[in-house]
NUFIFI-697466 format. One record per residue: residue number from 1; chain; x, y, z of N, C-alpha, C in turn. Coordinates in nm, 3 decimals. Example, Ala and Ser with C-alpha at 12.3 -4.5 7.8 and 13.67 -1.06 7.14 Angstrom:
BEGIN
- pos unit nx ny nz cax cay caz cx cy cz
- 1 A 1.319 -0.569 0.780 1.230 -0.450 0.780 1.320 -0.330 0.780
- 2 A 1.285 -0.225 0.708 1.367 -0.106 0.714 1.290 0.003 0.787
END
This chain:
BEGIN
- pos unit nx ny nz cax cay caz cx cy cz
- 1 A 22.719 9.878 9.259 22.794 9.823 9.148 22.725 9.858 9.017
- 2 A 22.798 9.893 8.903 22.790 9.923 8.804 22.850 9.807 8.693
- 3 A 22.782 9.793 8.581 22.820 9.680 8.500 22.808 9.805 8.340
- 4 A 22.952 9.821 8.367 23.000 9.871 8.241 22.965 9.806 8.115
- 5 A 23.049 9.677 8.069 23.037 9.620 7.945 23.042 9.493 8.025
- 6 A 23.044 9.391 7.901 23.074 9.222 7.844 23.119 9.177 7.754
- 7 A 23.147 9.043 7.793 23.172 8.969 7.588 23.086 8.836 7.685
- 8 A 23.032 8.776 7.611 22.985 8.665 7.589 23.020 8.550 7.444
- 9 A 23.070 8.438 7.516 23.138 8.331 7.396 23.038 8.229 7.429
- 10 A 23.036 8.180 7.303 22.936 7.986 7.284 23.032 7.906 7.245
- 11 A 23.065 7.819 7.283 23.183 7.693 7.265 23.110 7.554 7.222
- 12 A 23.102 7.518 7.090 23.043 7.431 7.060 23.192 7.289 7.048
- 13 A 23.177 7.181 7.088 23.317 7.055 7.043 23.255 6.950 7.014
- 14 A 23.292 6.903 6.934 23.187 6.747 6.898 23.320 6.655 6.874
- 15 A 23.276 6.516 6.945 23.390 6.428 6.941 23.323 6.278 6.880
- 16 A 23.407 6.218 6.806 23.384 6.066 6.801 23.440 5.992 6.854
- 17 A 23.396 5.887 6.903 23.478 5.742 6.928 23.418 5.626 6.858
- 18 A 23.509 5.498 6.894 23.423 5.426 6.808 23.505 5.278 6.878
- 19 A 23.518 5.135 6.831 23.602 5.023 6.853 23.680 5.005 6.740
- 20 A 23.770 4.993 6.773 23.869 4.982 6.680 23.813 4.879 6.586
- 21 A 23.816 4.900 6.445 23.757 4.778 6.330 23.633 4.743 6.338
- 22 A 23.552 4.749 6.407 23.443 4.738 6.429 23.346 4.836 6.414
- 23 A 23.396 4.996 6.406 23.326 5.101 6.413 23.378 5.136 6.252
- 24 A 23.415 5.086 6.163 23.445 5.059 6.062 23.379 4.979 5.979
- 25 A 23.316 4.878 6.025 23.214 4.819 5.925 23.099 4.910 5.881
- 26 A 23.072 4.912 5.759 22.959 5.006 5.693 22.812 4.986 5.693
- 27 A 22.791 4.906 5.760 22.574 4.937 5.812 22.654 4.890 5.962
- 28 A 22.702 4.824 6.060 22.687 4.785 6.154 22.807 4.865 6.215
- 29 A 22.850 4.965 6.153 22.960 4.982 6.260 22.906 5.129 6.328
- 30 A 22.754 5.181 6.305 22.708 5.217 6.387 22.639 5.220 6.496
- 31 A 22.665 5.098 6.562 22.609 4.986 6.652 22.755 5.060 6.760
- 32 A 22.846 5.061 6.736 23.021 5.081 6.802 23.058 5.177 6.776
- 33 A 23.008 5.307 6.756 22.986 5.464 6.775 22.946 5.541 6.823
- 34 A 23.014 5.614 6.896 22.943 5.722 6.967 22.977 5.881 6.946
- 35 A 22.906 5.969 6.959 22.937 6.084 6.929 22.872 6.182 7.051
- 36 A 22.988 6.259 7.081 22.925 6.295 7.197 22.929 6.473 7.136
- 37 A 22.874 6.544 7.248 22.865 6.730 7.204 22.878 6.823 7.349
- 38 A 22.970 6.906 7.365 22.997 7.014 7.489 22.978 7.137 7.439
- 39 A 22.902 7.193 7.503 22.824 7.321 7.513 22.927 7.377 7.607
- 40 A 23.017 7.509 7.592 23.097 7.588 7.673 23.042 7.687 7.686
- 41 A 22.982 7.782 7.775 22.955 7.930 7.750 23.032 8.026 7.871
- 42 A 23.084 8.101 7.799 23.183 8.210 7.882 23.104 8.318 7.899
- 43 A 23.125 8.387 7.984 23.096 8.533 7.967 23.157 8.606 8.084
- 44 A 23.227 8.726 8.048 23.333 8.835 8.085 23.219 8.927 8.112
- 45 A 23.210 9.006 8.240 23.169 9.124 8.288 23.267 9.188 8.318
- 46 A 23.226 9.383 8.261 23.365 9.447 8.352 23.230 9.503 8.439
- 47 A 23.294 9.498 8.571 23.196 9.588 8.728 23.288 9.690 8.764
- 48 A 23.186 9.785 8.791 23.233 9.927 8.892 23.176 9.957 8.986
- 49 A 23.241 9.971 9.108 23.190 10.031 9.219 23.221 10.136 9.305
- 50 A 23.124 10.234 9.251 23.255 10.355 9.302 23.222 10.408 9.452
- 51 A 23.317 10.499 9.524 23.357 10.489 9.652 23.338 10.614 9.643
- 52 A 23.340 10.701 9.738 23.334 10.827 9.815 23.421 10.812 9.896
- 53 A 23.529 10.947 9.904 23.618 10.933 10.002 23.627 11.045 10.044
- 54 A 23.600 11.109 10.167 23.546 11.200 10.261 23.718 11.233 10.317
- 55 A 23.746 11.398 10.326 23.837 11.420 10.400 23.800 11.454 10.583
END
């Protein structure tokens, strides 16, 4: 096998949640927050494998 090319991708997503009204108060409503983070990583190989074909 042969490894012609690639692409390689980084997928960064960042999400909030929080309680409703509560994650809203301004010094304490980071007590009722959360923030979370997903790391995606792709990556595409093209492969070759070449054959011999004998008559």
């Amino acid at each position: 096998m042969v490894i012609i090319g690639g692409l390689i991708s980084n997928r960064e997503e960042f999400s909030d949640s929080q309680i409703p009204f509560l994650g809203d108060i301004p010094v304490l409503g980071y007590l009722f927050k959360s923030r979370s983070k997903t790391v995606t990583k792709t990556e595409l190989v093209i492969l070759l494998q070449p054959v011999i074909i004998s008559k």
